[in-house]
TIRO-2110 file (N, C-alpha, C; in Angstrom, 1 decimal):
// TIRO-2110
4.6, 1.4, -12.8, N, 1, A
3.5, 0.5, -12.5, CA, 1, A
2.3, 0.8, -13.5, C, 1, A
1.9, -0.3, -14.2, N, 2, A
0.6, -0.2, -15.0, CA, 2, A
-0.6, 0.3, -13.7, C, 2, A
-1.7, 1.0, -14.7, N, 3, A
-2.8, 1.6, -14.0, CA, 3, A
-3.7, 0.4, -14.5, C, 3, A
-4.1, 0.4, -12.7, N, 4, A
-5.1, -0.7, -12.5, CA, 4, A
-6.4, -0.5, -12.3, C, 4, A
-7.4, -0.7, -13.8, N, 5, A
-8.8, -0.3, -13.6, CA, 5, A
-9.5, -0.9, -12.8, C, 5, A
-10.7, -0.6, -12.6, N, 6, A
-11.2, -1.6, -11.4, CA, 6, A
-11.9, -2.9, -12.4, C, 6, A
-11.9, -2.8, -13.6, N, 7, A
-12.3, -4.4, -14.3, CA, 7, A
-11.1, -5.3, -13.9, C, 7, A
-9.9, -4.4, -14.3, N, 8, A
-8.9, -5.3, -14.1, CA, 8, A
-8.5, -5.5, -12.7, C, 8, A
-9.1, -4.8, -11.7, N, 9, A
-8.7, -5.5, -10.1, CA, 9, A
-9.8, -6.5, -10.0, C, 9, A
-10.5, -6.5, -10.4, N, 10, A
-12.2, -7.2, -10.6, CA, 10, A
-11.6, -8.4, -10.5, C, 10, A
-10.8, -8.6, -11.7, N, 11, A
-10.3, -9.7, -12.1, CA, 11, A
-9.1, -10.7, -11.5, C, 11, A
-8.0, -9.9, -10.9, N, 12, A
-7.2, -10.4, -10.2, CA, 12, A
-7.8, -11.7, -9.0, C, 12, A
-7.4, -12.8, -8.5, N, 13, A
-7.5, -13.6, -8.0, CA, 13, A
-7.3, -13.2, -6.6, C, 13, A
-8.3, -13.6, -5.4, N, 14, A
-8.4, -12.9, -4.2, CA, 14, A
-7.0, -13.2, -3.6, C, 14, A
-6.4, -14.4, -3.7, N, 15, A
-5.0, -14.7, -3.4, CA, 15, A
-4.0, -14.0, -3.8, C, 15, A
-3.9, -12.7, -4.3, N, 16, A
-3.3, -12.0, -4.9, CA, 16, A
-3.2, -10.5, -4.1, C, 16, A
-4.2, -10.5, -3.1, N, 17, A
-4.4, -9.4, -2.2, CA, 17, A
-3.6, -9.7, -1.3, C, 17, A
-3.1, -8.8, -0.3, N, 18, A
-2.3, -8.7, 0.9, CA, 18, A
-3.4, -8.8, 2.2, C, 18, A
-4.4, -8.4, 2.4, N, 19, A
-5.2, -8.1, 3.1, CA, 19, A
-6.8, -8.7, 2.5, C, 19, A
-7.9, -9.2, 3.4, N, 20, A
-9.2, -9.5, 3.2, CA, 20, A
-9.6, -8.2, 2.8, C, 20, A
-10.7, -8.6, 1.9, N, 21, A
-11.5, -6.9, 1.6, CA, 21, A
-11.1, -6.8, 0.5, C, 21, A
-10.1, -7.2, 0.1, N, 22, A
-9.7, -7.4, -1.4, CA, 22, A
-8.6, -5.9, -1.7, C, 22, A
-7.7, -5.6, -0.5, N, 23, A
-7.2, -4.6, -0.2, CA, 23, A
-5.3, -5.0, -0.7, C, 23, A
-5.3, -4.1, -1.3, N, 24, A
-3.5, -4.1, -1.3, CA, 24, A
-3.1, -4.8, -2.3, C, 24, A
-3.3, -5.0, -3.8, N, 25, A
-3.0, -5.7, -4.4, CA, 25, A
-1.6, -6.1, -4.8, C, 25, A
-1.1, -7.3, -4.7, N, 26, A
-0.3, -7.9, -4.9, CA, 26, A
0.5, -8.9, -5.9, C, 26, A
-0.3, -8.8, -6.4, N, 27, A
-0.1, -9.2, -8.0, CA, 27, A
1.1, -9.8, -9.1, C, 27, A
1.7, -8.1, -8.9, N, 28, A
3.3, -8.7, -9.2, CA, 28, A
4.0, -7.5, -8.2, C, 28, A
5.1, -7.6, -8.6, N, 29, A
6.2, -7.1, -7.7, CA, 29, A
5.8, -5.6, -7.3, C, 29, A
5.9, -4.7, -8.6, N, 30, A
5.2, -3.4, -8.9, CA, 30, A
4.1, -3.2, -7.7, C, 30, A
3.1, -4.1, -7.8, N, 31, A
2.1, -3.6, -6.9, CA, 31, A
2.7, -3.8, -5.5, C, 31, A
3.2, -5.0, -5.2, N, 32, A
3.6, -5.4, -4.0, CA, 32, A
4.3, -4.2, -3.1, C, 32, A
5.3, -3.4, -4.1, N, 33, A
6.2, -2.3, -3.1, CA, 33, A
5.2, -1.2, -3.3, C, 33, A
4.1, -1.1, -3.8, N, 34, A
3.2, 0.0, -3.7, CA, 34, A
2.2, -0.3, -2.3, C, 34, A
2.2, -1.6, -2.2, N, 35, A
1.2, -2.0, -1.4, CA, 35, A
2.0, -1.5, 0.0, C, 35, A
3.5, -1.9, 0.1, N, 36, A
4.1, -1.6, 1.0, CA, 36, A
4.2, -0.1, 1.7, C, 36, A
4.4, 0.7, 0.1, N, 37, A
4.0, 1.9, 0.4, CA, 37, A
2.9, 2.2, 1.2, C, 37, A
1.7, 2.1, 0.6, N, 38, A
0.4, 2.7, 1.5, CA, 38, A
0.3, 2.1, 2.5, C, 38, A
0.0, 0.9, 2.6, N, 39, A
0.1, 0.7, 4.2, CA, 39, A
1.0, 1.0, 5.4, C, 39, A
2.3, 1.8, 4.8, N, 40, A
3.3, 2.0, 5.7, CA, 40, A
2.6, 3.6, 6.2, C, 40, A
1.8, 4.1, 5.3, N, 41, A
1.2, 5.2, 5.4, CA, 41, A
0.0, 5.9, 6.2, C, 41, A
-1.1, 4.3, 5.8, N, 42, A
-2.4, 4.6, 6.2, CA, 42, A
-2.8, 3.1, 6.9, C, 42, A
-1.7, 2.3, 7.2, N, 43, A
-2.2, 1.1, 7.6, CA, 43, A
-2.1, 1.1, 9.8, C, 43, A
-2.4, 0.1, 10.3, N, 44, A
-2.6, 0.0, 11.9, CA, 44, A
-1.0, -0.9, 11.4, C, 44, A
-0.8, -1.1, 12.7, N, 45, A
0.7, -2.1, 12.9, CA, 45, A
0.5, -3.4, 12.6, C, 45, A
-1.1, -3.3, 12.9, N, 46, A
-1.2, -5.4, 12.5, CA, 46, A
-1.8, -5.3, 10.7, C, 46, A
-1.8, -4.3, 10.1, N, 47, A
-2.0, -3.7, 8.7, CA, 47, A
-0.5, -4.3, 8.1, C, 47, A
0.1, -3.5, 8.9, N, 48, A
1.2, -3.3, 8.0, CA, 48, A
2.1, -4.6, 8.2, C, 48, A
1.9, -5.3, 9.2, N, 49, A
2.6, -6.4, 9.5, CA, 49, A
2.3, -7.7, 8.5, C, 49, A
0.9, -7.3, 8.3, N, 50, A
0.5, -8.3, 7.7, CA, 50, A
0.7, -8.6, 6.5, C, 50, A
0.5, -7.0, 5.9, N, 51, A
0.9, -7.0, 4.5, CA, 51, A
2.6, -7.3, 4.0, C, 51, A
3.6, -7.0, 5.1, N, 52, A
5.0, -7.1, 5.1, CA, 52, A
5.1, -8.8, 5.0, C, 52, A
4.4, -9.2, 5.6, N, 53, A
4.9, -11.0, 5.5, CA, 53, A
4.2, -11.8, 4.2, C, 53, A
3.0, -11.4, 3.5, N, 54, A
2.4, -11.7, 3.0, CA, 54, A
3.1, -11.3, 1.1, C, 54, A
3.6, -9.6, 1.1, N, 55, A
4.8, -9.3, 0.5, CA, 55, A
6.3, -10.1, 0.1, C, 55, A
6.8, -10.7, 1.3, N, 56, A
8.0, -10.9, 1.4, CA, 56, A
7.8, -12.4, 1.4, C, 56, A
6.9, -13.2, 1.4, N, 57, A
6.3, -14.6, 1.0, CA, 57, A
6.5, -14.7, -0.6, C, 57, A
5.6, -13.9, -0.8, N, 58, A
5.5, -14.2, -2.6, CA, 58, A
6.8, -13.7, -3.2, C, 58, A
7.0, -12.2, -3.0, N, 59, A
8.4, -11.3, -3.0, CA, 59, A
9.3, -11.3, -2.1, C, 59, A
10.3, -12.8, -1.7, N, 60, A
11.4, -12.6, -0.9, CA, 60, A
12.5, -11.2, -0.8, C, 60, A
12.7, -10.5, -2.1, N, 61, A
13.5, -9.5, -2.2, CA, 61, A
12.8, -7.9, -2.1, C, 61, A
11.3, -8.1, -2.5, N, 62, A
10.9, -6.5, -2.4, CA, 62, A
10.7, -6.3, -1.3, C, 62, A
11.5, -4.9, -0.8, N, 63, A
11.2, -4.4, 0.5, CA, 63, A
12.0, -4.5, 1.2, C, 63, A
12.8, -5.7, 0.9, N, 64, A
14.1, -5.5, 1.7, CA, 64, A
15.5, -4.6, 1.8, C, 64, A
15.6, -4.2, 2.9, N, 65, A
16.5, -3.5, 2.9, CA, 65, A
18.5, -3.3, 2.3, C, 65, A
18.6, -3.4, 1.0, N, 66, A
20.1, -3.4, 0.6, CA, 66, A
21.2, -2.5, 1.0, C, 66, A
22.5, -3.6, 1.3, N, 67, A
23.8, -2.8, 1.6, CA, 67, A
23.9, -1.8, 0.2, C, 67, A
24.3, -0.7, 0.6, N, 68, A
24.1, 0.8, -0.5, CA, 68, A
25.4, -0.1, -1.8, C, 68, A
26.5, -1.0, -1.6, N, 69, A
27.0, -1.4, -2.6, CA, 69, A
26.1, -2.4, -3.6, C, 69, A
25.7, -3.4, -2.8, N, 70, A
24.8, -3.9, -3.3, CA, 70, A
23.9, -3.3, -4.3, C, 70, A
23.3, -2.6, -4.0, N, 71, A
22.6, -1.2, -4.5, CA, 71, A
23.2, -0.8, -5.8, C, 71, A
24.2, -0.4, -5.6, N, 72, A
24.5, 0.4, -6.3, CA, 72, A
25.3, -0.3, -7.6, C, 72, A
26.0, -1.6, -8.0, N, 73, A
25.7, -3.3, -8.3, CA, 73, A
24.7, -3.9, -9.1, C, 73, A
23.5, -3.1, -8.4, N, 74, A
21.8, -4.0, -9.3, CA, 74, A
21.9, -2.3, -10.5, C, 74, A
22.2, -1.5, -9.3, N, 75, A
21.7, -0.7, -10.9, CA, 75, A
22.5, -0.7, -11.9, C, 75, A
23.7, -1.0, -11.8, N, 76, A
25.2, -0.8, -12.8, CA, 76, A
24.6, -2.1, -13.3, C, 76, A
23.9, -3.4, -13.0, N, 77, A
24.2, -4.3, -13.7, CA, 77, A
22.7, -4.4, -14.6, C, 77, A
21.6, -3.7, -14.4, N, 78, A
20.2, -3.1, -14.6, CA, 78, A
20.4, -2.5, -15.7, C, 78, A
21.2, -1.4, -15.6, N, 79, A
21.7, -0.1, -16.5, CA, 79, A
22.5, -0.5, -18.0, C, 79, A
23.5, -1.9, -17.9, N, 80, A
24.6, -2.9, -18.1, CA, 80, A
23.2, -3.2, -19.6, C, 80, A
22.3, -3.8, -19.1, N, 81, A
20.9, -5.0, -19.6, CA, 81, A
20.3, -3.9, -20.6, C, 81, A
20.4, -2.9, -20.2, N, 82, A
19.4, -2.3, -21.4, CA, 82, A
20.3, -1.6, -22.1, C, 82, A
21.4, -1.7, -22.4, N, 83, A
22.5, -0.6, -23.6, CA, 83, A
22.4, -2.3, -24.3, C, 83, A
END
């Protein structure tokens, strides 16, 4: 994940947050499962709920839970893309 100065959160488009306050940035995907991270951490249940639907809106796929073959498929075909 690129490090996010605060010019450059400054900048980001309020629609881009998970949360009012300008909390959880969600940006691109990167931030999105970080965002999921901390609020899974430091967030209330209507935190984390909120940020989970708000995530899974823009990012249908991040956060969701994969069958371990599936899984294991993205990275062989991931791993495949960069040789």
């Amino acid at each position: 994940m690129a490090k996010l100065t605060s010019k450059g959160r400054n900048q980001i488009a309020g629609k881009n947050f998970a949360l009012p306050g300008r909390r959880y940035p969600i940006e691109d995907a990167s931030h999105a499962r970080n965002a999921l991270s901390r609020v899974s951490q430091n967030g209330t249940p209507a935190e984390k709920a909120a940020v989970r639907s708000k995530v899974h809106a823009k990012y249908p796929g991040v956060g969701e839970k994969q069958h371990p073959i599936a899984k294991e498929v993205t990275r062989r075909l991931n791993a495949k893309d960069k040789s």
